[in-house]
C-alpha positions in Angstrom: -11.3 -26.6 11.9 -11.0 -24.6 9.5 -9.8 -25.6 6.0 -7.2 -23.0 5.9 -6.0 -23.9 9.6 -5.8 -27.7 8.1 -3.4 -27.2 5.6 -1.2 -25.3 7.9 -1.1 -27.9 10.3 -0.2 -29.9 7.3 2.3 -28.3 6.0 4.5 -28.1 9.3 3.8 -32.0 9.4 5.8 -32.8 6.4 9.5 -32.7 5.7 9.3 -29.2 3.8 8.9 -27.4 7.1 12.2 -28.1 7.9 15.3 -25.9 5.3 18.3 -27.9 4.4 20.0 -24.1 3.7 22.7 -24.1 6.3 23.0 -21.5 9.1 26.0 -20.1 10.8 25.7 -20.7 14.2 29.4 -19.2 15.0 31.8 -17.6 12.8 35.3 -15.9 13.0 33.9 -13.3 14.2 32.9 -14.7 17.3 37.0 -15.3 18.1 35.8 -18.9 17.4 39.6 -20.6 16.0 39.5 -23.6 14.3 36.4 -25.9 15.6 37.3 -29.6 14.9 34.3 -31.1 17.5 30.8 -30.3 19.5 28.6 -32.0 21.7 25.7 -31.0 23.9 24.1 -31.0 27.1 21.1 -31.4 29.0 20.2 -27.8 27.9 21.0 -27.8 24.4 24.0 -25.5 25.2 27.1 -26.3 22.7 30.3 -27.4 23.9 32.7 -26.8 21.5 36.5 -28.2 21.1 39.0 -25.7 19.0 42.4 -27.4 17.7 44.6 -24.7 16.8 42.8 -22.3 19.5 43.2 -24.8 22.5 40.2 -23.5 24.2 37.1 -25.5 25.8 33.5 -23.3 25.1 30.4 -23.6 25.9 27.5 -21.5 24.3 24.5 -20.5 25.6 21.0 -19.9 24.6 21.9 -16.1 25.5 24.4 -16.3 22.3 27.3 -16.2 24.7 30.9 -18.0 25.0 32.1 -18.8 27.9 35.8 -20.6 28.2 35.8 -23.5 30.6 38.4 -25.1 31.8 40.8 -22.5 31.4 43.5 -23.8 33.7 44.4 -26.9 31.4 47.2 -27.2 29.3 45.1 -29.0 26.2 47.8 -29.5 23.2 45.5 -30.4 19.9 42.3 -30.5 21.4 40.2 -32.8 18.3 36.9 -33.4 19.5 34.6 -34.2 22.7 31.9 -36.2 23.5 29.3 -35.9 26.8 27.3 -38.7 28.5 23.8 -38.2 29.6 24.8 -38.2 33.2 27.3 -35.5 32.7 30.7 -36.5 32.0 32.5 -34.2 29.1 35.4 -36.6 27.9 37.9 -34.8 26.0 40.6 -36.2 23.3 43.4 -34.0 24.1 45.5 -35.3 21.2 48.7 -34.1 21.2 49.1 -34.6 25.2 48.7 -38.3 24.2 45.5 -38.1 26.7 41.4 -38.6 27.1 40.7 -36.0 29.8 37.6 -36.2 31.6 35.6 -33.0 32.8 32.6 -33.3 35.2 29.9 -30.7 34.3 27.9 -30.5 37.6 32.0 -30.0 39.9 33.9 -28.3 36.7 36.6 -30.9 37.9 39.4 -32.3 35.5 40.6 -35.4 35.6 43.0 -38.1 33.0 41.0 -41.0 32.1 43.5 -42.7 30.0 47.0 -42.4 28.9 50.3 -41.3 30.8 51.4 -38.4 28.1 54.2 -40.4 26.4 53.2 -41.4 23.1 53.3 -45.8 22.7 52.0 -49.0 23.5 51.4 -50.8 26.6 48.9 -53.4 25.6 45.1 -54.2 26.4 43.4 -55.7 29.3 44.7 -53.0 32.1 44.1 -49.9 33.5 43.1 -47.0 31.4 44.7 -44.3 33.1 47.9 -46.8 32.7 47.7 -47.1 29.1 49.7 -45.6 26.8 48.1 -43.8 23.7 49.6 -42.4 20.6 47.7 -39.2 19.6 44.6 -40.1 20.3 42.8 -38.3 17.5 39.1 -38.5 17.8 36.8 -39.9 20.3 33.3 -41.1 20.3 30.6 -43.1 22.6 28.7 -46.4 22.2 24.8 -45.7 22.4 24.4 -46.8 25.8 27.3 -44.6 26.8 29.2 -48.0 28.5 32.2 -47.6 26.0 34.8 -44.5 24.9 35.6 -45.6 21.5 39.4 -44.0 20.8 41.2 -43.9 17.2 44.5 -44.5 18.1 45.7 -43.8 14.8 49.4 -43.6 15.7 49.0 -47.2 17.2 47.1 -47.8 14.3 44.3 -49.1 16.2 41.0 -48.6 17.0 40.7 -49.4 21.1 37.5 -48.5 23.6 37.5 -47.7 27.3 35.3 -49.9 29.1 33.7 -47.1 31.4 32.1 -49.3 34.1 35.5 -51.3 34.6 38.1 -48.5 33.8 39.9 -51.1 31.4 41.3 -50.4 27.5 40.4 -53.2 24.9 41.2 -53.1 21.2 38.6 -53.9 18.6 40.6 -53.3 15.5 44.1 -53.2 14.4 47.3 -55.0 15.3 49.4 -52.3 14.9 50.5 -52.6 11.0 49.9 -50.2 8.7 47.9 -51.9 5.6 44.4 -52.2 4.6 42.6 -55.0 6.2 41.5 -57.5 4.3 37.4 -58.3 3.9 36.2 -60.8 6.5 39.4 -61.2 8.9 39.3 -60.4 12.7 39.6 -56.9 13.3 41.9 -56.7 16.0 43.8 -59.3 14.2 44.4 -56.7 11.2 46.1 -54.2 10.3 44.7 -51.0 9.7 45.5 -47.5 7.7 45.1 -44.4 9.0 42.4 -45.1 11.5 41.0 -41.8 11.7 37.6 -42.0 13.9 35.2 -44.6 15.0 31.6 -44.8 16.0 29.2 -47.7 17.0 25.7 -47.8 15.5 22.5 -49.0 16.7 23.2 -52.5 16.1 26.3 -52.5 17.2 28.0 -51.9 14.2 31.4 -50.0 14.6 32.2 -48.2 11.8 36.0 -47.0 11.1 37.8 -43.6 8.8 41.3 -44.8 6.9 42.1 -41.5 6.2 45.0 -42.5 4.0 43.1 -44.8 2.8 40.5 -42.6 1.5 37.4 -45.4 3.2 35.0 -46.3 5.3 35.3 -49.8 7.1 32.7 -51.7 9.4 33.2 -53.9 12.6 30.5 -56.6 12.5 29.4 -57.8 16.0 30.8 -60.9 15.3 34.2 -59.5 15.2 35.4 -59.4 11.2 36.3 -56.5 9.4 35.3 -55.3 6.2 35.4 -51.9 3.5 32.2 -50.6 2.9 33.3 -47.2 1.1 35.9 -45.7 -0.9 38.4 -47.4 -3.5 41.0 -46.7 -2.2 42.2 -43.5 -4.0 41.3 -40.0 -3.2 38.4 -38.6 -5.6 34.9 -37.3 -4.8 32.5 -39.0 -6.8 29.2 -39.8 -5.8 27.1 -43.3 -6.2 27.6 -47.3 -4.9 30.0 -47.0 -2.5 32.4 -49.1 -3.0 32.7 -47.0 -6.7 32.7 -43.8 -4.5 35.5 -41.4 -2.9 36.7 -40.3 -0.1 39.5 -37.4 0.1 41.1 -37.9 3.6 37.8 -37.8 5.6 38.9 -36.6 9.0 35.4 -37.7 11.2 32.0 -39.6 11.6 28.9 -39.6 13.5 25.5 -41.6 13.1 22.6 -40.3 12.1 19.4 -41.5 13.8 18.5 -43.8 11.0 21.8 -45.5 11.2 23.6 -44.0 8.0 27.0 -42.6 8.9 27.4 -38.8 8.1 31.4 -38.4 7.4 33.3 -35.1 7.2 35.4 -35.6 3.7 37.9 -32.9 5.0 40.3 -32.5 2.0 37.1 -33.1 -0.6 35.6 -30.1 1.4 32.5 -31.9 1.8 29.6 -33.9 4.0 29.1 -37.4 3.2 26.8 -40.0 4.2 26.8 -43.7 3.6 23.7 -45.4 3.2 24.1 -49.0 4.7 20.7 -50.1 3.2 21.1 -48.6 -0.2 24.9 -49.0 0.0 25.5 -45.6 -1.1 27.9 -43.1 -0.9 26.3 -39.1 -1.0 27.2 -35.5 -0.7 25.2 -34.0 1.9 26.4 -30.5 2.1 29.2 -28.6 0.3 28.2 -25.1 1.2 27.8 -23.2 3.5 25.5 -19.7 3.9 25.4 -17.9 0.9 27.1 -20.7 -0.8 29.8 -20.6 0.7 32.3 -23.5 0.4 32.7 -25.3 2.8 37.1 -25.4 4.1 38.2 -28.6 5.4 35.5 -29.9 7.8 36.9 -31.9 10.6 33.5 -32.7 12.9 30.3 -33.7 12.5 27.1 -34.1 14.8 23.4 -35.3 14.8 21.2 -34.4 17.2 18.3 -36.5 18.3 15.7 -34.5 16.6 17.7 -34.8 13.3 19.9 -31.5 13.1 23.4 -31.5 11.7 26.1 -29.5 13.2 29.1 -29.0 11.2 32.4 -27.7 12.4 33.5 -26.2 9.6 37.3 -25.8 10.8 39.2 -24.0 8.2 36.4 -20.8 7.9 35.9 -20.5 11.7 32.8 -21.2 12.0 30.2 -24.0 13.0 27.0 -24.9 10.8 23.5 -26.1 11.5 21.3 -28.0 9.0 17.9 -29.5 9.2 18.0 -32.8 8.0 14.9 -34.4 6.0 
């Protein structure tokens, strides 16, 4: 091989290959209106949830929208979430409902809550459960459980999708910050704003009034991992570091936890290792600023999609 061949080959083996300038994927010109959540299929094709639009998209590799679902009434649409087998579950907020859309029949069905806003208890049917806006929605790794913030029951509950049953995991319905080492569904919690398991089955939990990041251990016991407490942006060990009423979460492949810090207008992600709290993005093309982000994404290969909510427009970033 040549020696010039050599270094190109290395060059596209290390991290500098890959840009971490964002790119527009969609913007307001696209009639894109207020993204809050995406997920993807099989194909790489976007599925996109809008809030104040109340539409359900997908887009193509050819660059084109289409509207699915057209024919249901969603009411606050905040994010979605598809398993590997197909199944596109919705958190139609306002409607007090987790609708359920199968890709391969385009069918619609409620998988959980009657569309009055309360609490029935734990232990029975999902699709006889009450909810109270059920505000963001998220799956465990192996796609057996529907994490749901219930953050009007102030609780953070999951869907056991083999059995069809609602549990709780944290929150007892109070509205305080838990304290450090308590059961979690034993506690209160603030603001419960979105929820998402890790590799190790860690479930991690926004307070977006309370401006943190919590963590459910397997073993049950809650505890703050980010955030004081009080709405500020600063950078550094996280427990020092700010939050600004982060609105959503996802986990990256390495197990740090990218958060959308809405009203700080930036990306965060906590380090679990380095115990670290770190802006990851605050622009977007052209240095733009970024306008109240409400959803966040990692693919497998290490790509972060941003929905961008307030400009209209969803981001994609290489990460290192």
């Amino acid at each position: 091989m040549k020696a010039f061949q050599f270094f190109a080959l290395f060059l596209c083996s290390i991290p500098l290959c890959r840009s971490n300038e964002p790119l527009e994927i969609l913007g307001p010109d696209s009639g894109l209106l207020n993204p809050f959540g995406v997920a993807f299929n099989d194909q790489g094709e976007m599925l996109i949830a809008e809030y104040e639009g109340g539409r359900l998209w997908k887009y193509a590799h050819n660059k084109k929208l289409t509207q699915l679902a057209k024919d249901t009434p969603f009411n606050g649409m905040h994010n979605l979430v598809r398993t590997r087998d197909g199944r596109i579950y919705i958190s139609d907020t306002r409607a007090n409902l987790i609708r359920l859309l199968d890709e391969k029949t385009g069918i619609m069905t409620i998988v959980s809550g009657t569309g009055e806003g309360g609490y029935n208890g734990d232990g029975i049917p999902a699709t006889s459960a009450m909810l109270n806006d059920p505000i963001s929605i998220s799956l465990s790794p192996d796609d057996k459980r529907l994490y749901i913030a219930d953050i009007r029951n102030r609780r953070v509950r999951y869907i056991d999708l083999e059995k069809g049953t609602i549990h709780t995991i944290a929150g007892n319905g109070a509205t305080e910050v838990p304290r450090d080492g308590s059961i979690a569904k034993e506690s209160p919690l603030l603001d419960p704003r979105a929820a998402a398991e890790d590799s190790q089955g860690n479930v991690y939990i926004l307070s977006r009034r309370g401006h943190a990041l919590r963590i459910v251990k397997p073993n049950g016991k809650i505890y703050t991992v980010a955030g004081t407490g009080e709405p500020h942006a600063t950078d550094g060990p996280a427990l020092e570091a700010g939050f600004k009423g982060p609105k959503h979460l996802c986990i990256d492949t390495d197990n740090t936890v990218v958060v959308a810090d809405a009203e700080n207008h930036l990306i965060k992600r906590y380090d679990p290792v380095a115990r670290t709290l770190t802006t990851l993005l605050d622009h977007g093309p052209g240095g733009t600023p970024l306008n109240r982000p409400h959803g966040v994404w990692v693919t497998p290969d290490r790509t972060l999609y941003v929905c961008d909510s307030y400009n209209d427009r969803i981001l994609k970033v290489e990460l290192d």
